[in-house]
SEMI-410863 format. One line per 3 residues: for each residue x negated, y negated, z of C-alpha. Coordinates in pm, 1 decimal. Layout:
REM SEMI-410863
X,Y,Z  ...
END
This chain:
REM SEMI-410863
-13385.5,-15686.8,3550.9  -13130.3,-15926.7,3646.4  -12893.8,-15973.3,3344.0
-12508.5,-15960.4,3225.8  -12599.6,-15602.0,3115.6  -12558.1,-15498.2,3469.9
-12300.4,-15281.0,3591.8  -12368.7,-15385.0,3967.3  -12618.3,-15655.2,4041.3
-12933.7,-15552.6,4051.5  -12948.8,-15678.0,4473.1  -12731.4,-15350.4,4521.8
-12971.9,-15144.1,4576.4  -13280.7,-15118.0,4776.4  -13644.0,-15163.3,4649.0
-13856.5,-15001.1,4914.0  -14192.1,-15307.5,4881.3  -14478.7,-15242.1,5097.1
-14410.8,-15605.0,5243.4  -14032.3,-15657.4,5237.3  -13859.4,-15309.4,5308.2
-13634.7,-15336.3,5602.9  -13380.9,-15069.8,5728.1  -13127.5,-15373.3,5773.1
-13096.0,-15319.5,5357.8  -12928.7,-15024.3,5414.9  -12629.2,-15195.3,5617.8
-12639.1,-15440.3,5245.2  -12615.3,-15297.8,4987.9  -12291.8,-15106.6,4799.5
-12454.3,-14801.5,4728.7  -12521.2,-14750.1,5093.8  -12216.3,-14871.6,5186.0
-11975.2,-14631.6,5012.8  -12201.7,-14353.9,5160.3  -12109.7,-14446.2,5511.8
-11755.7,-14530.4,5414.7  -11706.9,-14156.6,5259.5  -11939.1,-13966.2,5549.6
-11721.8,-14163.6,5816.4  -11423.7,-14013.3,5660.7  -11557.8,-13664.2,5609.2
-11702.5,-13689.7,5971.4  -11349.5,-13768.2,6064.3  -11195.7,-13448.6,5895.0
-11434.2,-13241.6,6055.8  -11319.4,-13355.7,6369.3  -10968.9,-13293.5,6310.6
-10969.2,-12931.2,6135.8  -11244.9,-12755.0,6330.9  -11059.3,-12845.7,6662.5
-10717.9,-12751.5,6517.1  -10773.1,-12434.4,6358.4  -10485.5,-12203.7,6280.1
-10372.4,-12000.1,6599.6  -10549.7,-11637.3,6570.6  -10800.1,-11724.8,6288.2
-11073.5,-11541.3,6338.4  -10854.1,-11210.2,6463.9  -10615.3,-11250.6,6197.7
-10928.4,-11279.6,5942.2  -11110.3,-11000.1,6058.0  -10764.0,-10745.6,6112.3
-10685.7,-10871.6,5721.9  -11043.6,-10777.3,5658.7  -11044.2,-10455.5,5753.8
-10724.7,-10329.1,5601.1  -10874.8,-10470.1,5287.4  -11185.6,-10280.8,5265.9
-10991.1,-9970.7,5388.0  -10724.1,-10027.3,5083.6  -11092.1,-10077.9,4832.8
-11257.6,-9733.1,4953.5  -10891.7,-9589.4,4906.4  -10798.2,-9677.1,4564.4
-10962.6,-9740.3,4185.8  -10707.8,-10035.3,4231.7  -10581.5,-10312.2,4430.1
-10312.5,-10169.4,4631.3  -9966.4,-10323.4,4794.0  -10129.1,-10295.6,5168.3
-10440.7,-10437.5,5005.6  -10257.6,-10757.9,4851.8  -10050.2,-10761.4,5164.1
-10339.3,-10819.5,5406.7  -10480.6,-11055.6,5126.9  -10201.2,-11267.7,5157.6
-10176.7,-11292.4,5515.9  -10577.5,-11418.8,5537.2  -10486.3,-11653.8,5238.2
-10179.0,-11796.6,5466.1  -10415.6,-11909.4,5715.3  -10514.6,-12305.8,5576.1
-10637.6,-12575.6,5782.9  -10333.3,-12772.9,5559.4  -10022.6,-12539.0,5731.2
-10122.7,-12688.6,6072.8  -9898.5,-12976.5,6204.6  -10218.4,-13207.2,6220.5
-10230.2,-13149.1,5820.4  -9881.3,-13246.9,5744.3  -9900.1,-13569.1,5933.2
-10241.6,-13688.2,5784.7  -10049.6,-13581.4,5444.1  -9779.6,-13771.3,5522.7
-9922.0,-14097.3,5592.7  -10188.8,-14089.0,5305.0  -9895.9,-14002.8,5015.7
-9895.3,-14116.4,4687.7  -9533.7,-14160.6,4530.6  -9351.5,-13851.9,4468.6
-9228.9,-13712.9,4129.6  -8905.5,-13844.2,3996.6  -8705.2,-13835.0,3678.4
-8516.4,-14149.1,3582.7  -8462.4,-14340.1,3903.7  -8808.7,-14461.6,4016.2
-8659.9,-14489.6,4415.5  -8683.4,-14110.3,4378.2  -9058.5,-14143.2,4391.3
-9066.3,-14327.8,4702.7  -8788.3,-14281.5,4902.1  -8555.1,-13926.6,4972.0
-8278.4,-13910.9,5228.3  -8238.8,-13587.7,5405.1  -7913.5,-13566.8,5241.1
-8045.2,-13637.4,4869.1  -8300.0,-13366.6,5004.6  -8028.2,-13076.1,5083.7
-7882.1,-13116.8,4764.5  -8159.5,-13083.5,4620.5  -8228.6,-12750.0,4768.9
-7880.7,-12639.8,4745.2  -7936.9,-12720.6,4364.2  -8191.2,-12488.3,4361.4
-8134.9,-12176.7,4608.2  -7925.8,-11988.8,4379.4  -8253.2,-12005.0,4128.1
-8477.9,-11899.8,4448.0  -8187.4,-11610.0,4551.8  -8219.2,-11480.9,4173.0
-8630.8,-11508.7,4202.6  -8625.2,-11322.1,4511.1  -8429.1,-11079.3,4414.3
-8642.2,-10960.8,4108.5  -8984.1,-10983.9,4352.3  -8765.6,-10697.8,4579.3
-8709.3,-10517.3,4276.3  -9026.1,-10540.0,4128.9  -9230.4,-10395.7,4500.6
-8942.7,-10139.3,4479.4  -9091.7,-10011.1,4109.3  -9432.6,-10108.8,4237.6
-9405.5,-9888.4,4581.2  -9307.1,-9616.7,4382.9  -9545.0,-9599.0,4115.4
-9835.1,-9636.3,4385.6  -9689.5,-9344.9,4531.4  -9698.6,-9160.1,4217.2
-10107.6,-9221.8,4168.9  -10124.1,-9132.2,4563.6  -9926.1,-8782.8,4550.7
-10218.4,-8672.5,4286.7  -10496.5,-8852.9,4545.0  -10571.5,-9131.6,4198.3
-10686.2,-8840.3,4025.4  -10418.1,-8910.7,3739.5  -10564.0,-9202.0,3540.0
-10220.8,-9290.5,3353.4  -10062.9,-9312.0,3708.4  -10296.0,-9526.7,3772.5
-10323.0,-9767.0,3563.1  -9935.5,-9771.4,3598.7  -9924.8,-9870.0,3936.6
-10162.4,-10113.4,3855.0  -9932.5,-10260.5,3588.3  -9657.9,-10272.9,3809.3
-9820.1,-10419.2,4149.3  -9939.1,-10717.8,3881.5  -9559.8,-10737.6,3763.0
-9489.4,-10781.9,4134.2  -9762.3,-11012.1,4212.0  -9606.0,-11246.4,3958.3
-9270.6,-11214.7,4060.5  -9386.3,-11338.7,4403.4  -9555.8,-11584.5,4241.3
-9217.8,-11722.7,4040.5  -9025.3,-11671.1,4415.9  -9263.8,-11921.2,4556.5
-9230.5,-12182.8,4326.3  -8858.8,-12133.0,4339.9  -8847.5,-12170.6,4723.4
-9058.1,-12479.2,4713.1  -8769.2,-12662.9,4508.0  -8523.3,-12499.8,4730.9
-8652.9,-12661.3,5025.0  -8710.1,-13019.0,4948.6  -8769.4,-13235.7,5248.3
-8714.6,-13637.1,5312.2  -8936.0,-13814.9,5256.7  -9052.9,-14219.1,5287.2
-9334.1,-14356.8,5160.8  -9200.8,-14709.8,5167.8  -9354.8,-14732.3,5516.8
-9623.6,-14487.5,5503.5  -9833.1,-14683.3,5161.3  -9853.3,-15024.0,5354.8
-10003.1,-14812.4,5669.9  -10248.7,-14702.0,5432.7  -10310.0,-14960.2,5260.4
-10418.8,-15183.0,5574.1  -10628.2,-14877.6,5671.5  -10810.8,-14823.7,5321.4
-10841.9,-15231.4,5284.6  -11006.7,-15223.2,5654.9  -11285.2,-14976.6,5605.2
-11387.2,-15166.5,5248.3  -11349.1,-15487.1,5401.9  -11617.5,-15409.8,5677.5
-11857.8,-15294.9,5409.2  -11740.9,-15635.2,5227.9  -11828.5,-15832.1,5486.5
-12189.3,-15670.7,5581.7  -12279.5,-15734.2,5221.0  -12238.9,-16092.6,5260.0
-11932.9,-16145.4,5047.2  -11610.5,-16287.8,5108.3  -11414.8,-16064.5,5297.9
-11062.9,-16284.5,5337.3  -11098.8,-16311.5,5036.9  -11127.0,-15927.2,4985.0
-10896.0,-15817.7,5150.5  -10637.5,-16090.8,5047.3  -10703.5,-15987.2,4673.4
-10726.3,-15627.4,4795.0  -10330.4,-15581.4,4878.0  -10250.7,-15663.0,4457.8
-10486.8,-15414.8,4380.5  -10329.7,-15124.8,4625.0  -10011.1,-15217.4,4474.0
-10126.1,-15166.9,4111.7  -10269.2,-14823.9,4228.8  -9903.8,-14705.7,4424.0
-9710.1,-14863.7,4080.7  -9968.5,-14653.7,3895.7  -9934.8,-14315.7,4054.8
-9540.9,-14377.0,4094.1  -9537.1,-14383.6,3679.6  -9757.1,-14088.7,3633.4
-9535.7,-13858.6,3893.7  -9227.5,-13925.6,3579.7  -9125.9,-13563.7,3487.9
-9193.3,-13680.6,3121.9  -9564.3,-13902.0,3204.2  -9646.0,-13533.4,3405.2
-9549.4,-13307.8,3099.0  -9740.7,-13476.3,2918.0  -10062.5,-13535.3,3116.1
-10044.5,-13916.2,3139.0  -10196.7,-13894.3,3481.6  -10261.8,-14229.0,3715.4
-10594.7,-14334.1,3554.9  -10423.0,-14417.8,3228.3  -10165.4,-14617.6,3396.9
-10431.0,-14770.4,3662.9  -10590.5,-14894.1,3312.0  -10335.2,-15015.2,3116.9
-10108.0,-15217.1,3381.7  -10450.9,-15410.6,3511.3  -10510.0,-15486.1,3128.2
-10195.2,-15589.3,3037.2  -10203.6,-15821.9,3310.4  -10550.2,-15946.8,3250.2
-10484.9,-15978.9,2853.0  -10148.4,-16177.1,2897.8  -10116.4,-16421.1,3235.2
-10476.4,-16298.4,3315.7  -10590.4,-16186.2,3659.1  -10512.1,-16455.5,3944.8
-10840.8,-16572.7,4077.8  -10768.3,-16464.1,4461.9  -10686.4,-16122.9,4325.4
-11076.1,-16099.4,4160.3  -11310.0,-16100.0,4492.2  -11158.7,-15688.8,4553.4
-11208.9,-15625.2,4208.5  -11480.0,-15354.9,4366.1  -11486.4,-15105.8,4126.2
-11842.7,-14936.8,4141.8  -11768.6,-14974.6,4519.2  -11462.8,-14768.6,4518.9
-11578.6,-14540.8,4270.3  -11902.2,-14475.9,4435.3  -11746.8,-14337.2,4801.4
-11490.9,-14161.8,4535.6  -11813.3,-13968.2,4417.1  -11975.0,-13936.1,4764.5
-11660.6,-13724.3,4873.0  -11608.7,-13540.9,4520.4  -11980.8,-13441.2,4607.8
-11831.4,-13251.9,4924.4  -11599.7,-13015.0,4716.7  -11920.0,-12900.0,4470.4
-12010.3,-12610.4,4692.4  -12293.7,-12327.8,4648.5  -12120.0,-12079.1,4698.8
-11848.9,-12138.6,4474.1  -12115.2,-12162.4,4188.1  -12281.0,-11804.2,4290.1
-11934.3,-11685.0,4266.1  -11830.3,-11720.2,3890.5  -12254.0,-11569.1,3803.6
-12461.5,-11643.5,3577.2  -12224.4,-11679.4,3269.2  -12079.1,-12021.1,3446.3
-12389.6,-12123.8,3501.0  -12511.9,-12100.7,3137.4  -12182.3,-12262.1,3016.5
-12218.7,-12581.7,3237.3  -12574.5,-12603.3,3252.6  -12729.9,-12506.0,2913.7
-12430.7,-12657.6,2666.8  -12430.2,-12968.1,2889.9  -12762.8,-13138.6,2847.4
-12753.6,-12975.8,2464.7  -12467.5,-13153.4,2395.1  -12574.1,-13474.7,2596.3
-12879.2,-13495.1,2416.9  -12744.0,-13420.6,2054.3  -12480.2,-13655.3,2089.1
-12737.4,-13955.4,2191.3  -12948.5,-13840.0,1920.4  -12669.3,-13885.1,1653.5
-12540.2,-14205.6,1748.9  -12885.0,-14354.3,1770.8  -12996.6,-14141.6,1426.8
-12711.9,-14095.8,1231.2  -12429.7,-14343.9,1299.5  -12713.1,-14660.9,1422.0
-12546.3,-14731.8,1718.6  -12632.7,-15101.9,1774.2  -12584.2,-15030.0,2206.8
-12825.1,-14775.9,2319.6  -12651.8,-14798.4,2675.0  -12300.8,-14791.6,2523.8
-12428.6,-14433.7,2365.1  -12576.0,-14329.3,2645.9  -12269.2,-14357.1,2844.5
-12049.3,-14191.2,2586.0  -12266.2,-13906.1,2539.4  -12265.2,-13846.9,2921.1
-11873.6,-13928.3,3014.0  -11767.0,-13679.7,2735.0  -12090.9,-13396.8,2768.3
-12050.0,-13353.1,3182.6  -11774.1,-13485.4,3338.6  -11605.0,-13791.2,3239.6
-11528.5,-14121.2,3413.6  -11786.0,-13957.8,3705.5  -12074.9,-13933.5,3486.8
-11982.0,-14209.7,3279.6  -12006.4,-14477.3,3633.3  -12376.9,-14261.7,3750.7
-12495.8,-14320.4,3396.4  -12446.0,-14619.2,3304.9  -12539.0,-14789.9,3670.9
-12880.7,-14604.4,3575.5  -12923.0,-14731.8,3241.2  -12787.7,-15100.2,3333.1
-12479.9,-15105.1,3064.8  -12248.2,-15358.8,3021.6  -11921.6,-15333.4,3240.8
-11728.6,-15332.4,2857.3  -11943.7,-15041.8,2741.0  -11824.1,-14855.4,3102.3
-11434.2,-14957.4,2990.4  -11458.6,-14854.1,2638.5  -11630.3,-14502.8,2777.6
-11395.0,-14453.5,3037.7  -11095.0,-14547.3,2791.4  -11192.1,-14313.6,2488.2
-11216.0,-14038.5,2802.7  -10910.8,-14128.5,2935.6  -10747.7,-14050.0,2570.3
-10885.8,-13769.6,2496.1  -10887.0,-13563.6,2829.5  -10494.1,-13599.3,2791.1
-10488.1,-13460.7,2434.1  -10709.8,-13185.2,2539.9  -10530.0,-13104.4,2868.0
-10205.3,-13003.8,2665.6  -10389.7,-12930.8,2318.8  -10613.2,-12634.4,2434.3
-10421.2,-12427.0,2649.2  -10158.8,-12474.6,2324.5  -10446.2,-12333.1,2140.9
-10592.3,-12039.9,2341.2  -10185.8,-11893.2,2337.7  -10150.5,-11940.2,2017.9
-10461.3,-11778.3,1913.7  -10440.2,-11483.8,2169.3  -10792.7,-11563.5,2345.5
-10845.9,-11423.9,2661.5  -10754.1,-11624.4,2954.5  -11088.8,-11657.0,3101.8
-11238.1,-11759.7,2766.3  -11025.8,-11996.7,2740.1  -11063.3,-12114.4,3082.8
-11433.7,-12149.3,3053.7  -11415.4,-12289.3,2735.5  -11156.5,-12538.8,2882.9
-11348.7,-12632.0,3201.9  -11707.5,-12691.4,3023.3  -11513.2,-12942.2,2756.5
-11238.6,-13146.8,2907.3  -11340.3,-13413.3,3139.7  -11157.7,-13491.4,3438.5
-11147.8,-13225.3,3709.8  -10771.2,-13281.2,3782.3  -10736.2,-13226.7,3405.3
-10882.5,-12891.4,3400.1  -10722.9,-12774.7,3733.5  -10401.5,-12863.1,3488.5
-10489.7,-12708.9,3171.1  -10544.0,-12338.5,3353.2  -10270.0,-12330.8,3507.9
-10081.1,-12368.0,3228.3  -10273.6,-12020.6,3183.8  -10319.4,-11794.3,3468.5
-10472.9,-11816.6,3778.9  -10738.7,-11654.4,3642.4  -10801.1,-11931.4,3399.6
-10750.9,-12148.8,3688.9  -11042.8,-12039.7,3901.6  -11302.0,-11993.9,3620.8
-11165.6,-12345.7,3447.5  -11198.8,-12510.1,3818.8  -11529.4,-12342.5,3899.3
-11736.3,-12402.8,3563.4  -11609.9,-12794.6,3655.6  -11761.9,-12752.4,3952.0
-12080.2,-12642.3,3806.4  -12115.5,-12930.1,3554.9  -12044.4,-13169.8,3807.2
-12356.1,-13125.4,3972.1  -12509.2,-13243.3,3705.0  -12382.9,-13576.3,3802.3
-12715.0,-13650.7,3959.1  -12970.7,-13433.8,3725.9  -12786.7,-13669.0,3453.4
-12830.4,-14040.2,3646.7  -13213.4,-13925.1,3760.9  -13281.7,-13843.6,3395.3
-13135.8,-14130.0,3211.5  -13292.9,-14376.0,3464.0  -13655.8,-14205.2,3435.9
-13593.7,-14204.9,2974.2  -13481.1,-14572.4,2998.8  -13793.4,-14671.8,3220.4
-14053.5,-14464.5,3003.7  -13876.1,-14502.1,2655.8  -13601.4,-14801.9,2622.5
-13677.2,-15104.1,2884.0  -14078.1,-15020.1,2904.2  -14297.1,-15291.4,2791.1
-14591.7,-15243.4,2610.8  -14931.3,-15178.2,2762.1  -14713.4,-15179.6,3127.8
-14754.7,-14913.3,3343.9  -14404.0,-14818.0,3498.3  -14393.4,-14766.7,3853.3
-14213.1,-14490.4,4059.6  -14052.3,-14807.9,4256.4  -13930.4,-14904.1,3941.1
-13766.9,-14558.9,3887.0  -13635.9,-14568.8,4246.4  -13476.8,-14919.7,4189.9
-13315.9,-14846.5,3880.4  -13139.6,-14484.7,4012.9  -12806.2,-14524.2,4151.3
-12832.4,-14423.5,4529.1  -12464.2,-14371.7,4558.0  -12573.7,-14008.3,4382.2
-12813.6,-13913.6,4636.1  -12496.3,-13943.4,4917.8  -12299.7,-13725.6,4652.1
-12559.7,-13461.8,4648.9  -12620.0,-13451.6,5040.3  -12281.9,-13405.2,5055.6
-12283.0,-13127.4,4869.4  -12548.5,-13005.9,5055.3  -12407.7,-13063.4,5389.2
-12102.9,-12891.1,5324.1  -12267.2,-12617.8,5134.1  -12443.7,-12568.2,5469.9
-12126.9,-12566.7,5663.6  -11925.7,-12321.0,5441.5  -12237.8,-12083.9,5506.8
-12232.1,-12107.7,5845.5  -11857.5,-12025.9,5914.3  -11845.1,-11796.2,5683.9
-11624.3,-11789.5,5359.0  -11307.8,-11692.3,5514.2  -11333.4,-11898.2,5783.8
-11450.1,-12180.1,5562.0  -11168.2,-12131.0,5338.4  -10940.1,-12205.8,5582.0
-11116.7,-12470.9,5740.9  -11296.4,-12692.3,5493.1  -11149.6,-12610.5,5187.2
-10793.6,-12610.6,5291.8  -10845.5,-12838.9,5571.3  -11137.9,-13109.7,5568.1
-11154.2,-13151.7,5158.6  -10795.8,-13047.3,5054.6  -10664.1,-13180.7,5339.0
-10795.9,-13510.8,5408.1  -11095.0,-13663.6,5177.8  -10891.6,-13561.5,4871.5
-10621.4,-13759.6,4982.4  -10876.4,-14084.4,4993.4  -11123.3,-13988.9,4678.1
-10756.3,-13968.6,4497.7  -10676.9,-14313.4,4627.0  -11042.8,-14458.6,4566.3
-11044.8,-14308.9,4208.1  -10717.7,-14548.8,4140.8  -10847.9,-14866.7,4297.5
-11105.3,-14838.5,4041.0  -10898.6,-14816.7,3763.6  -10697.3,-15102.3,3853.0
-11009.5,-15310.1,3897.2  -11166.0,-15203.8,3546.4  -10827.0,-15310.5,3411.0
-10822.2,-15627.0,3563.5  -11166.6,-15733.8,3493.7  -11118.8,-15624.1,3091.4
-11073.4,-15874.8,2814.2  -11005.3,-15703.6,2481.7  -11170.9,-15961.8,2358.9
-11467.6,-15858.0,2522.1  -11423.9,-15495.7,2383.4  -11311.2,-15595.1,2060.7
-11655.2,-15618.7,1892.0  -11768.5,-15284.3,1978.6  -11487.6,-15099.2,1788.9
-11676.5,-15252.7,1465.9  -11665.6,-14971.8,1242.4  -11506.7,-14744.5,1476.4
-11858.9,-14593.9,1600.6  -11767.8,-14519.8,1958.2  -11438.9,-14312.9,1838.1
-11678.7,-14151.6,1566.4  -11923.3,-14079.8,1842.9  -11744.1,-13920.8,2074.7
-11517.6,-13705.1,1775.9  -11821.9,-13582.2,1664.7  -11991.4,-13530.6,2018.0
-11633.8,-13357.2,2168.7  -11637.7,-13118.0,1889.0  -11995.8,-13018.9,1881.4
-11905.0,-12932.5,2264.5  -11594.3,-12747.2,2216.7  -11755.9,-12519.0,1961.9
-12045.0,-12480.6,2133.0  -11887.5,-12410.7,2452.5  -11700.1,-12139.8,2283.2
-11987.7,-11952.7,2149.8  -12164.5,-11945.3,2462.0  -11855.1,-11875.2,2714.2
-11775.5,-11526.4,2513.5  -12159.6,-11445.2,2460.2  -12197.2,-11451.9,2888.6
-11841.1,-11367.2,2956.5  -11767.4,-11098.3,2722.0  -12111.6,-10994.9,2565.4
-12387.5,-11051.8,2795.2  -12234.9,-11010.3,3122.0  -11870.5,-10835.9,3048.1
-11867.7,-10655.6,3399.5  -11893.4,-10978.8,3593.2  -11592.7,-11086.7,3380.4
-11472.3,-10745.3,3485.7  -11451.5,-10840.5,3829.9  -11285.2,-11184.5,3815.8
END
């Protein structure tokens, strides 16, 4: 179905014909492409962190361990020795190890600043003492109360242990206390982090990348037959876009506020494209399902099984049962209630705000052939909305007096980007944090569930013609392949995190290989696409679709049917259905 509707030609992908399949398609097309790009890369990190593992892992793991269950059979609660030995297993990450800080070094985004951009890219270690002279008397005063507060602690433990934790007051007193510690230690971290700033240079370290980066997509590039001078010419504007970009959301103010890069990624490339327009050698790397596809392939790492046993079954039913309810009912209306003229354009709505945003929103609508502007407009009303929600609902759950992990379920099964959520619970607890980031998690699987579905209903219901059989070819054709590399990595990972075992895994993958490397480049990949949508949209283009103001309608209506939704079901499992599991979190 070769038409403007397409969000990548339809020569992107391969149809496997009795008489013309060839395994030299799959060194051709995109969607193959940004698999290899984003399985070299996590290939690459595995090579790195499993042969530099912190000294002692498996000792200090297993010595940690064993002090831990000791401390459990001991006590009704978690004890001092029992948080100590915690912390010393939690201290062991891939990202401490010398390897780490050099890979984070040279793959940096601009740092934070306040109201001298320079700040963001360039500290001198003498800027950097005074910095952390600025701050040490803040970290000396934090310090002091965490000693004070494991002085109360260490003697109300030894209260509940003089009467063997017969004495339930005593009890739950230590327990009160150690938590007053625990967050004390918590504040003393923070504060030594500002009191020990470190130079920094990223004026050398974003060209290095960017020649790196514009390499690997320029191979890729050139096996597909394009222009890859061309690319890569082009490619060096758009980098620079994507550094300006993340340099503006690291302002104290743009980060208060949640303005994060994508916004700015956005709305530089379309006020450049709107006003002197996009140069014409910038537009051959204006790649954007190619960046955003190895973007997915390595989120698709991070969505591991064992992080979705972990939360139970009352994640599960929040990101898997309101999900396609809301996906559904929201498609339903639009087409129904509010005659959506674009059956793709409410397609992709429905799915960007019901899973997971700009993630769901690119799977979607490369299965259901919409127009690049309907992909824009989705991504843009996401965009919006994810950073009203990121500072609205945690505004909301305090005010209110909800429980932390209600709100952080109910937060991570409505607001779209992950990065967003990670934000929004923290504002929390860390509590709120985990079950926020997890129930993300969860829905994002359904990254591929949603593409297979939509591509299967538009086949059978929407593009069919009448009295044609559809074919499973024509199935296969139509779904985005970039979704089956995001679920085999998932899988493949999954796999690997079983085999080490979690707390060697922990230390290894998830604070090594994901956190500290593909992150880095999914961040990075994420951006480029965001300059390219920007620089490819004409609000003239977009213009007609606001007629009426249906998309805005659409995805009001849609966002609040989740959020209440969400609601109801997170405190039926959490706090009706399954309350111990909540219990134990």
């Amino acid at each position: 179905m070769a038409d403007s509707r397409t969000v990548a030609p339809p020569n992107d992908d391969v149809v496997i014909d009795k008489a013309t399949s060839s395994w030299s398609d799959l060194w051709k097309k995109e969607d193959y492409w940004a698999i290899w790009i984003a399985f070299g890369l996590l290939a690459l990190g595995c090579l790195i962190f499993l042969n530099n593992k912190p000294e002692g892992l498996n000792e200090k793991i297993a010595q940690a361990n064993a002090v831990m269950e000791a401390e459990a059979a001991r006590a009704p609660f978690k004890t001092l020795e029992y948080y100590a030995a915690q912390d010393i297993k939690g201290g062991l990450k891939g990202t401490n190890e010398p390897i780490a800080k050099t890979i984070s070094k040279y793959t940096a985004k601009p740092k934070g600043w306040s109201s001298n951009p320079l700040d963001g890219l360039f500290l001198s270690q003498e800027a950097a003492d005074a910095k952390s002279a600025k701050a040490k008397p803040a970290y000396e005063q934090a310090k002091a109360a965490t000693v004070a507060a494991k002085a109360d602690a260490q003697m109300a433990q030894q209260a509940a242990v003089a009467t063997n934790f017969q004495d339930e007051s005593l009890n739950q007193d230590a327990k009160a206390k150690i938590s007053a510690w625990r967050k004390a230690k918590a504040k003393e971290s923070s504060a030594k982090s500002k009191a020990s700033v470190k130079s920094y240079n990223v004026l050398y370290t974003l060209p290095l990348l960017m020649v790196f980066i514009g390499l690997i997509f320029t191979l890729g590039i050139k096996f597909m037959g394009k222009d890859a001078a061309g690319f890569l010419k082009g490619f060096v504007f758009v980098f620079a876009i994507a550094a300006l970009s993340y340099l503006l959301a690291n302002q104290s103010t743009m980060k208060q506020y949640g303005v994060e890069y994508a916004v700015w990624a956005i709305a530089i490339g379309m006020l450049i494209s709107n006003t002197v327009g996009t140069p014409n050698w910038v537009k051959p790397a204006l790649e954007t399902e190619f960046y955003i596809k190895a973007g997915l392939v390595l989120l698709g790492a991070g969505v591991l099984f064992n992080k979705i046993v972990a939360i139970g079954i009352p994640g599960l039913f929040v990101a898997w049962v309101v999900t396609p309810i809301v996906l559904i009912g929201t498609y339903i209306f639009g087409q129904k209630v509010l005659k959506m003229p674009s059956k793709t354009l409410n397609m992709v709505i429905s799915a960007d705000m019901s899973v997971c945003g700009t993630s769901a929103a690119i799977a979607t609508a490369a299965a259901c052939r919409a127009k690049k502007e309907e992909l824009t407009l989705s991504i843009g009303l996401s965009l919006v909305f994810t950073a009203i929600m990121m500072v609205a609902l945690p505004a909301v759950i305090k005010a209110t007096g909800m429980p932390f992990i209600l709100g952080g379920a109910w937060m991570g099964g409505t607001i779209d980007a992950t990065g967003a959520v990670a934000a929004a619970g923290a504002f929390l607890s860390q509590e709120a944090l985990y079950v926020a980031a997890t129930i993300k998690m969860i829905q994002n699987v359904l990254i591929g569930v949603t593409a297979f579905g939509v591509a299967v209903y538009w086949c059978y219901k929407v593009d069919c013609v009448p009295g044609q059989k559809v074919s499973a070819w024509e199935i296969w054709h139509r779904f985005p392949k970039f979704v089956l590399g995001f679920l085999a990595a998932s899988v493949t990972f999954s796999t690997i995190y079983g085999s080490l075992g979690t707390d060697t895994a922990f230390s290894i993958i998830d604070h090594g290989v994901l956190r500290g490397f593909s992150s880095h480049f999914q961040g990075w990949f994420f951006c480029l696409a965001f300059v390219s949508i920007g620089l490819a949209t004409n609000f003239r283009e977009l213009s007609h679709y606001f007629k009426g103001g249906k998309p805005v309608i659409l995805y009001v209506c849609g966002q609040s049917f989740n959020l209440v939704l969400t609601l109801i079901m997170a405190y039926v499992m959490f706090y009706v259905v399954f309350p111990d599991i909540t219990a134990k979190i």
